[in-house]
C-alpha positions in Angstrom: -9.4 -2.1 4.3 -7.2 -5.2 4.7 -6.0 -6.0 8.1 -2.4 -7.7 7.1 0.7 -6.0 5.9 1.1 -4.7 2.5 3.2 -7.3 1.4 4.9 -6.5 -1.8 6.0 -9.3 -4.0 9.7 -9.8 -5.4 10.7 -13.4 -6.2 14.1 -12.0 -5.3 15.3 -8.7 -3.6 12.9 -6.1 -4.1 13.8 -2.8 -6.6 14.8 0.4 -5.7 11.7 1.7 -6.6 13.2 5.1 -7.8 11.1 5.5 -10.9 7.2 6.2 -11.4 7.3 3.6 -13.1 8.6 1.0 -10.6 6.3 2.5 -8.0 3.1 2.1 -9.7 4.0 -1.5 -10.6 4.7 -2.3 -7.3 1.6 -0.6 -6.3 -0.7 -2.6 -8.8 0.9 -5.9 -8.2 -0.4 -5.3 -4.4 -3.8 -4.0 -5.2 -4.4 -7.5 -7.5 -2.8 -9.6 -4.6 -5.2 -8.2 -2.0 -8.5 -8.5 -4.3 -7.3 -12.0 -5.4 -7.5 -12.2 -1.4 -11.4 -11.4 -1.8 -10.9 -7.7 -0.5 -10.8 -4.5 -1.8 -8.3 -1.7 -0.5 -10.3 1.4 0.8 -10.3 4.7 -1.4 -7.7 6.3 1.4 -5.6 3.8 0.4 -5.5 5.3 -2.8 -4.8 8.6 -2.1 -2.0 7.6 0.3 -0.6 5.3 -2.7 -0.7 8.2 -5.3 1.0 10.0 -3.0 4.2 7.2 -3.0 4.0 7.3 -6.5 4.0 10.7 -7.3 7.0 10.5 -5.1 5.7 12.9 -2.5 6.4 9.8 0.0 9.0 7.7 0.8 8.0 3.9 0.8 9.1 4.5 4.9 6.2 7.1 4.6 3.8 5.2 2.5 4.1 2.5 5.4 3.5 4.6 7.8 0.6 6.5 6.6 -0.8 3.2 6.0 -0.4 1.6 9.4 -1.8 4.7 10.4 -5.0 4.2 7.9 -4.9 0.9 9.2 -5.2 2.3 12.7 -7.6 4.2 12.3 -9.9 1.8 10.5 -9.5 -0.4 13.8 -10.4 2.3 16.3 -13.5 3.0 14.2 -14.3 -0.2 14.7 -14.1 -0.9 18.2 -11.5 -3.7 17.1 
């Protein structure tokens, strides 16, 4: 698991994200930014991002369920 924010990556204001489409785009531009970061996301992380893109989440949800991943991935390790 990565430790900093999911940053998503818009040289200007981001999209409205209200396709598939758009979602997993913006999904796979933050996977490649993070591994270009010399990590890999966790396979939660996945499932949580399917999720988004599917549209079952919001990206207010997404966050969350992430910070909450993130959270958890802290506790277990004593950090």
């Amino acid at each position: 698991m990565y430790l900093n924010q999911i940053p998503l990556h818009y040289p200007e204001a981001p999209p409205t994200l209200e396709s598939r489409s758009d979602r997993a785009h913006a999904i796979a531009l933050d996977v490649a930014s993070i591994r270009m970061q010399g990590a890999e996301p966790v396979p939660q992380f996945f499932r949580i991002a399917e999720r988004y893109v599917s549209g079952e989440l919001s990206m207010d949800q997404f966050t969350a369920a992430i910070d909450g991943l993130r959270s958890r991935q802290a506790a277990a390790a004593g950090t």
